[in-house]
MARNUDREN-800494 format. One record per residue (C-alpha): chain; x, y, z; residue number from 1. Coordinates in steps of 0.25 Angstrom, whole numbers. Layout:
N
unit: A; x: X; y: Y; z: Z; pos: NUM
...
This chain:
188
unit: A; x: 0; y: 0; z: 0; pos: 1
unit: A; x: 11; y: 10; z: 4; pos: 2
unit: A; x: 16; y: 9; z: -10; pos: 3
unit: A; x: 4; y: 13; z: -17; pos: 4
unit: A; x: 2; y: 25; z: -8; pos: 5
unit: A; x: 13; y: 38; z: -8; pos: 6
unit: A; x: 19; y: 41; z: 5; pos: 7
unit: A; x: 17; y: 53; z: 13; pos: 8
unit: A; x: 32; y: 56; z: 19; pos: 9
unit: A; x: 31; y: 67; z: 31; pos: 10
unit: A; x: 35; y: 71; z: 46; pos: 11
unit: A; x: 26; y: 76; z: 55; pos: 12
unit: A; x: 27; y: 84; z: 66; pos: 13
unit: A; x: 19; y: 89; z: 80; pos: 14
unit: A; x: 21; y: 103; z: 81; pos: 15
unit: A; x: 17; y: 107; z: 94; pos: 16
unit: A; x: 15; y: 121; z: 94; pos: 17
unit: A; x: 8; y: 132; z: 85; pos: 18
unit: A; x: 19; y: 141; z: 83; pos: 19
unit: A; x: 28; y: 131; z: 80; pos: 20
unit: A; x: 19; y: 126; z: 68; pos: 21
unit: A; x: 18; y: 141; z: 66; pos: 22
unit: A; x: 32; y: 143; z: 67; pos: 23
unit: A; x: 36; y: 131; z: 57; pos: 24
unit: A; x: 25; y: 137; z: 46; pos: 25
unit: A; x: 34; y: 150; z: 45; pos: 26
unit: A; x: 48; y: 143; z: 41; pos: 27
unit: A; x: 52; y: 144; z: 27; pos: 28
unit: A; x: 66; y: 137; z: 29; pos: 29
unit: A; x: 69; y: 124; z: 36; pos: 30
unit: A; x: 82; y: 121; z: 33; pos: 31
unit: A; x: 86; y: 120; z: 18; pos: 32
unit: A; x: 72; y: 119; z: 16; pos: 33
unit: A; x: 60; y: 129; z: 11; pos: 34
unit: A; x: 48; y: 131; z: 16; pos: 35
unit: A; x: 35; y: 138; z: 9; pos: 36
unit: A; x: 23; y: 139; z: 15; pos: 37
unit: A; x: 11; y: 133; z: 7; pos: 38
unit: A; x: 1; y: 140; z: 17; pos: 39
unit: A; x: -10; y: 136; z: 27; pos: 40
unit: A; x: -22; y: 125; z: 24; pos: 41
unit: A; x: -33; y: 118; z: 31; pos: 42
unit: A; x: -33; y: 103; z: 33; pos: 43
unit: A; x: -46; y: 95; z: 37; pos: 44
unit: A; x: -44; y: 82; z: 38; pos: 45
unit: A; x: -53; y: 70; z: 43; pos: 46
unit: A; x: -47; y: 56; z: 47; pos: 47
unit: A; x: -55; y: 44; z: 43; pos: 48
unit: A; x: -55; y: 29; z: 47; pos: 49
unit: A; x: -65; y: 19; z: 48; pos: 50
unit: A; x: -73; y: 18; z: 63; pos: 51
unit: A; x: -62; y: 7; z: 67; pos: 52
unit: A; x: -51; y: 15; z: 62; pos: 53
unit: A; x: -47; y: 6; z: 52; pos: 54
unit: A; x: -38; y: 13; z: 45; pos: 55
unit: A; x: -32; y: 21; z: 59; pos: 56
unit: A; x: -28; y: 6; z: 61; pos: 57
unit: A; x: -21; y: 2; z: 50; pos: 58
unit: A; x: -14; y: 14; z: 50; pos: 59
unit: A; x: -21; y: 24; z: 39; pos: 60
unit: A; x: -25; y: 38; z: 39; pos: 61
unit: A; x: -37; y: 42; z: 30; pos: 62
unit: A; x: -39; y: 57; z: 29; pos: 63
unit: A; x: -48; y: 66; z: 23; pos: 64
unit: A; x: -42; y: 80; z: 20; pos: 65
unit: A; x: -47; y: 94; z: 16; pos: 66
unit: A; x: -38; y: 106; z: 13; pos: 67
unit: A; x: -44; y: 115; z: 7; pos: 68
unit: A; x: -55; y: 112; z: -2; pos: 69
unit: A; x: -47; y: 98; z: -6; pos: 70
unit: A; x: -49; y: 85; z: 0; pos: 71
unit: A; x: -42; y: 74; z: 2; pos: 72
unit: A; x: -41; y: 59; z: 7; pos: 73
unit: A; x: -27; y: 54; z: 11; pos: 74
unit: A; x: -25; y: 40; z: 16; pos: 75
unit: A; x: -12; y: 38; z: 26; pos: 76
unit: A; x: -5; y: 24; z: 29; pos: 77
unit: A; x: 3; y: 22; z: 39; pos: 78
unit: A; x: 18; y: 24; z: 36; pos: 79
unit: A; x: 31; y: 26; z: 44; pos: 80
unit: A; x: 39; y: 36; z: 52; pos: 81
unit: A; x: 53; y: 40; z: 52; pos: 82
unit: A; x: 58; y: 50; z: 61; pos: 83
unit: A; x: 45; y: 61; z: 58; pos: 84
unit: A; x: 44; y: 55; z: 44; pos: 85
unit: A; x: 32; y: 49; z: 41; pos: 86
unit: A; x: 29; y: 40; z: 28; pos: 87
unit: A; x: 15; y: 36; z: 26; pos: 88
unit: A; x: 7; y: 32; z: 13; pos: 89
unit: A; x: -2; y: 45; z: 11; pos: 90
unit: A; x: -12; y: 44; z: -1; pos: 91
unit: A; x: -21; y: 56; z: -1; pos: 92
unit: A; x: -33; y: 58; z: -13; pos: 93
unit: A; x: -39; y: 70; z: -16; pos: 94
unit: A; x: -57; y: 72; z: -12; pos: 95
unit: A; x: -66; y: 78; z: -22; pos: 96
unit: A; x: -72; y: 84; z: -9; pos: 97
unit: A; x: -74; y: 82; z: 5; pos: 98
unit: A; x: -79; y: 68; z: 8; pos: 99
unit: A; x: -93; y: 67; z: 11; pos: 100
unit: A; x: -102; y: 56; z: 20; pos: 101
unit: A; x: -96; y: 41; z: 22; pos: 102
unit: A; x: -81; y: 41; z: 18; pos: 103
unit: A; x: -76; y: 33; z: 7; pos: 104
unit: A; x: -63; y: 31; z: 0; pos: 105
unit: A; x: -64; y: 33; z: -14; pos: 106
unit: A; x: -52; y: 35; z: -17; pos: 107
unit: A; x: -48; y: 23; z: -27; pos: 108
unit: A; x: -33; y: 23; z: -20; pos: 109
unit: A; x: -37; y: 24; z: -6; pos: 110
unit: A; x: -50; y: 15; z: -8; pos: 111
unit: A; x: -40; y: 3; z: -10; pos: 112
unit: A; x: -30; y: 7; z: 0; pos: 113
unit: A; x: -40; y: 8; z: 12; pos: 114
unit: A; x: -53; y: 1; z: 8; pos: 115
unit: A; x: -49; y: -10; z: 16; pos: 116
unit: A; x: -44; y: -4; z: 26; pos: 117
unit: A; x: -56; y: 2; z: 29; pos: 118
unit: A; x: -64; y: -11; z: 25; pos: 119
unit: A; x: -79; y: -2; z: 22; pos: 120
unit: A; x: -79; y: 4; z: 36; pos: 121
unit: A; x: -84; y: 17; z: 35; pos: 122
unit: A; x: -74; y: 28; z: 37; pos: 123
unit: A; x: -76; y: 42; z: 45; pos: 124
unit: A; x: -68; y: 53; z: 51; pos: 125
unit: A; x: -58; y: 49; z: 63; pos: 126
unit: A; x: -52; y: 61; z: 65; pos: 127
unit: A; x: -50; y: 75; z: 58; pos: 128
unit: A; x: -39; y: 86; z: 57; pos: 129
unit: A; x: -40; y: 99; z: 54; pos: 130
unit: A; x: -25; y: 106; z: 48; pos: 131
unit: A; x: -23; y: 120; z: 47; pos: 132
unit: A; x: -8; y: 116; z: 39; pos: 133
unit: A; x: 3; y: 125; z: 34; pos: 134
unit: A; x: 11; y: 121; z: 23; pos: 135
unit: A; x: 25; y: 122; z: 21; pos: 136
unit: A; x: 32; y: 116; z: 7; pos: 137
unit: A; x: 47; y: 113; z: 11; pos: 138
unit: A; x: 56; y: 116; z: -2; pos: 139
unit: A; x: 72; y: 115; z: -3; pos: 140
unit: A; x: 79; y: 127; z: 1; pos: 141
unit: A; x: 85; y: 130; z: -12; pos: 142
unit: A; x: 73; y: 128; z: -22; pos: 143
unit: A; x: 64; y: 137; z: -29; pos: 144
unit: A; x: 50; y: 137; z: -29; pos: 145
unit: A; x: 48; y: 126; z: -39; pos: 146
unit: A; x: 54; y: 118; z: -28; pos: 147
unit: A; x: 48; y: 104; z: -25; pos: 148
unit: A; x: 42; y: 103; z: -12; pos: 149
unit: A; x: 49; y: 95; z: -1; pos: 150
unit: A; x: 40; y: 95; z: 9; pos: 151
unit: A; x: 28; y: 99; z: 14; pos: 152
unit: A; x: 26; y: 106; z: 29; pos: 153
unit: A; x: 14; y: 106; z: 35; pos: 154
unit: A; x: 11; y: 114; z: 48; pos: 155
unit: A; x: -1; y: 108; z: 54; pos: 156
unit: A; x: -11; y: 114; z: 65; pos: 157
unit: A; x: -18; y: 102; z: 66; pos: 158
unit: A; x: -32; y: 100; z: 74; pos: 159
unit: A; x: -39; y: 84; z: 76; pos: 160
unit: A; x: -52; y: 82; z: 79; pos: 161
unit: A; x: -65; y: 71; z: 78; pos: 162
unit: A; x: -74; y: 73; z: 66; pos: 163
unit: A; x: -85; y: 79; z: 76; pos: 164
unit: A; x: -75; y: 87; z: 87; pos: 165
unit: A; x: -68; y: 76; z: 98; pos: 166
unit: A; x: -54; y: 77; z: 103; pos: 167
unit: A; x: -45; y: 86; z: 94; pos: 168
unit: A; x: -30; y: 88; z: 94; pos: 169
unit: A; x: -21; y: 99; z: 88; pos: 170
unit: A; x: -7; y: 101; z: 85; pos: 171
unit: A; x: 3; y: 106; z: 75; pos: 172
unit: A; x: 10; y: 98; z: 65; pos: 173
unit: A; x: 23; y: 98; z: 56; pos: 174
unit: A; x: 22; y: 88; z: 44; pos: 175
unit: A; x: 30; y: 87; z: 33; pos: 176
unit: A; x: 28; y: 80; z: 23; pos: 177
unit: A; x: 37; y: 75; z: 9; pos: 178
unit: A; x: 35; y: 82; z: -2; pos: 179
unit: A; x: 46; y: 79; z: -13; pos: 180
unit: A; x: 56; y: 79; z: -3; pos: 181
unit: A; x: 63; y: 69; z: 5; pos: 182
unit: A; x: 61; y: 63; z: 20; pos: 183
unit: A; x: 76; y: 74; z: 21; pos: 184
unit: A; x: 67; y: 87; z: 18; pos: 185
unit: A; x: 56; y: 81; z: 28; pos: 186
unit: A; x: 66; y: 79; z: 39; pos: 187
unit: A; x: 74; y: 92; z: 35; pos: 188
């Protein structure tokens, strides 16, 4: 399975403070390396898994996502860590529109994937996330604007919760996450 599906390659880190997160979105050097700011956006995500938490089990995430007005479903295996560097199998396909009513997976690629996994059990919303991210490309020092990206920071103010209220956490978060750079540029 993990052949068929692109890998995700990322660090992840708790940032405990708001001024740090604020502080790190103002850097525009780190290093050798660039960083320009892609802006501010809005994350909603909702978590799905069936009522057993099938999927939770056998160590898959499924996620619907809005930012902005697109809409997205990833699925998530579980992979392995490094260090802070994380490889997972990550296949995300876009939504025409926000998913309506009883959840199913349409999705030709993911229909074989998790279909029996989830074996007919209905699916429904475990947990949800709203983002407020900040996004920073990492670029080599040197380059010009044509520049392939490296890296991709993401600055999270993240906020959990129920689908209906229930117990929420927040916190601050550092990912980045491989662009067409190496596990070096992540580390760096």
């Amino acid at each position: 399975m993990a052949h068929a599906v692109p890998a995700e390659v990322e660090a992840k880190l708790l940032v405990p403070r708001g001024a740090d997160l604020r502080a790190l979105g103002r850097l525009r050097q780190v290093g050798d390396l660039r960083l320009v700011s892609r802006g501010t956006r809005r994350l909603h995500t909702r978590y799905l898994d069936t009522a057993d938490f099938a999927l939770a089990r056998q160590g898959v995430a499924l996620r619907v996502r809005r930012s902005g007005r697109r809409w997205e479903l990833t699925a998530k295996w579980q992979g392995s860590v490094e260090g802070l560097i994380h490889r997972r199998p990550e296949l995300t396909v876009p939504l025409a529109a926000e998913p309506r009513g009883r959840f199913r997976l349409s999705d030709p690629d993911l229909h074989v994937l998790l279909a029996a996994r989830i074996a007919g059990r209905p699916l429904r919303v475990v947990l949800v996330s709203d983002i407020v991210r900040h996004v920073l490309d990492v670029l080599p020092g040197d380059a010009g604007e044509d520049a392939a990206v490296l890296a991709e920071v993401a600055l999270d103010r993240v906020h959990l919760h129920g689908e209906g209220g229930g117990p929420q956490a927040r916190y601050g978060e550092l990912e980045i996450e491989q662009r067409a750079g190496s596990v070096a540029d992540i580390e760096a």
